[in-house]
C-alpha positions as CSV (number, residue, x, y, z in Angstrom):
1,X,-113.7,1.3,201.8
2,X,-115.6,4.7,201.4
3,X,-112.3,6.0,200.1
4,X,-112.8,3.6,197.0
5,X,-116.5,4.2,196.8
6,X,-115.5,7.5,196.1
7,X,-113.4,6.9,193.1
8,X,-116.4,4.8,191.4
9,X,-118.1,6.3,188.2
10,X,-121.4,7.7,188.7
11,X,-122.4,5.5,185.9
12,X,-121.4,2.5,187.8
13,X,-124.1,0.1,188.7
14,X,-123.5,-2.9,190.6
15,X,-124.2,-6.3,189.7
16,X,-128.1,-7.4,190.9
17,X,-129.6,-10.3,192.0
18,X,-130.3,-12.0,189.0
19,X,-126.5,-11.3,187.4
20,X,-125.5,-13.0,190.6
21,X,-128.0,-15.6,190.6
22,X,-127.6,-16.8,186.8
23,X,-124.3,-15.7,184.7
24,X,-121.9,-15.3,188.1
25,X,-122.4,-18.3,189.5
26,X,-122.5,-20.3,186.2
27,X,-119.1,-18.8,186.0
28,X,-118.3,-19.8,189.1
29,X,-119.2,-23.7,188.8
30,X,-117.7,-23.9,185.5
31,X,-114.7,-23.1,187.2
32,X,-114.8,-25.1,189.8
33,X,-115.9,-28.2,187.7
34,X,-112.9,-27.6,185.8
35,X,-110.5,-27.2,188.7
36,X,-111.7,-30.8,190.2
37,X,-111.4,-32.3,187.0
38,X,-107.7,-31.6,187.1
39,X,-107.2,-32.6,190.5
40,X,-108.6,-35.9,189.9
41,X,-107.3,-36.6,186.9
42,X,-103.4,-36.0,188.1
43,X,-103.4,-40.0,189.4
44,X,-106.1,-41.2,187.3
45,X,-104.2,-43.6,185.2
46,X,-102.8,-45.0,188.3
47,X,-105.5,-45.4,190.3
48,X,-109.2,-44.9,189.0
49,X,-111.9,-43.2,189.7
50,X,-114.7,-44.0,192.2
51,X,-118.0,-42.5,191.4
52,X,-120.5,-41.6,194.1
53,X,-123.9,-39.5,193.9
54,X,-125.9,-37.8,196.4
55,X,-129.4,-36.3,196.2
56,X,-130.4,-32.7,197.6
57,X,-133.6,-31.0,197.2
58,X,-133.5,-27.0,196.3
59,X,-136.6,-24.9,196.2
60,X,-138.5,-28.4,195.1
61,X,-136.2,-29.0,192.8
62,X,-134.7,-32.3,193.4
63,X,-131.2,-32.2,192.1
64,X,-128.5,-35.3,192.0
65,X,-124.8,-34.0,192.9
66,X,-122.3,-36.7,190.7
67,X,-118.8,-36.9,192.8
68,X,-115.7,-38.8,192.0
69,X,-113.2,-39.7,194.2
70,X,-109.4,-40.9,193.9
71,X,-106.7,-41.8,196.3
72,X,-106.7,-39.5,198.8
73,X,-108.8,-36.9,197.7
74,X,-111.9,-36.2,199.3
75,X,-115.0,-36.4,197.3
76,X,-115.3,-34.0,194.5
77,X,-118.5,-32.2,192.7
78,X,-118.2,-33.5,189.3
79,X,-121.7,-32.4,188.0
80,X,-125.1,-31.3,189.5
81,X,-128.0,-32.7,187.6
82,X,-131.9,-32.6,188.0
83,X,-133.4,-36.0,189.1
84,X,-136.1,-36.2,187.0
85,X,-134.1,-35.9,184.2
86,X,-131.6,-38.4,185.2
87,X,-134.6,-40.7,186.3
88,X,-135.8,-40.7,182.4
89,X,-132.4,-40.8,180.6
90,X,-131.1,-43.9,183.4
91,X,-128.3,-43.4,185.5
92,X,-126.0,-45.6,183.4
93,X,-126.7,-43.0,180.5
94,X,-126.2,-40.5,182.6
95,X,-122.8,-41.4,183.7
96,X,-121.7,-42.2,180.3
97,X,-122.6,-38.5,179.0
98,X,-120.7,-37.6,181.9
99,X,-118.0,-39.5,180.5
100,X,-118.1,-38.3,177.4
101,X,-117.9,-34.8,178.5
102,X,-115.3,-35.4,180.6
103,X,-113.6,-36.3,177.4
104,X,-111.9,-39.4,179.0
């Protein structure tokens, strides 16, 4: 590893904590959420979807994780929320945006 730390730019600085903290893992769950979406949606129109939620509380944040789930797939992070939004738009109008980005 030193031997590649060598060959680095002096002008190189790495990534900090807030790069890692906001725009790399933005990245990251965008490409998850996409990845799930087309693992669920390969027997959709066969079989439906279920939809499932769970609630979690981060640094007093309270935060609602939406999953689907079809056949024999394990539950899946479709979208991460935070309550109190979702507690003034309603859940059904929360599920229906969903939806509607989901484009299905």
């Amino acid at each position: 590893m030193l031997n590649y730390a060598r060959m680095v730019r002096k002008d190189y600085k790495p990534p900090g904590r807030r790069d890692l903290g906001q725009s790399l893992l933005d990245i990251n769950y965008r490409n998850i959420v996409e990845h799930n979406k087309e693992i669920l949606c390969q027997e959709l129109d066969v079989f439906g979807l279920s939809w499932l939620s769970d609630g979690a509380t981060i640094a007093r944040t309270p935060l609602i994780n939406v999953l689907a789930l079809c056949t024999d797939m394990p539950p899946t992070c479709v979208a991460i929320r935070i309550a109190l939004v979702t507690c003034q738009l309603g859940v059904r109008r929360m599920l229906s945006t969903l939806l509607i980005c989901w484009k299905m």
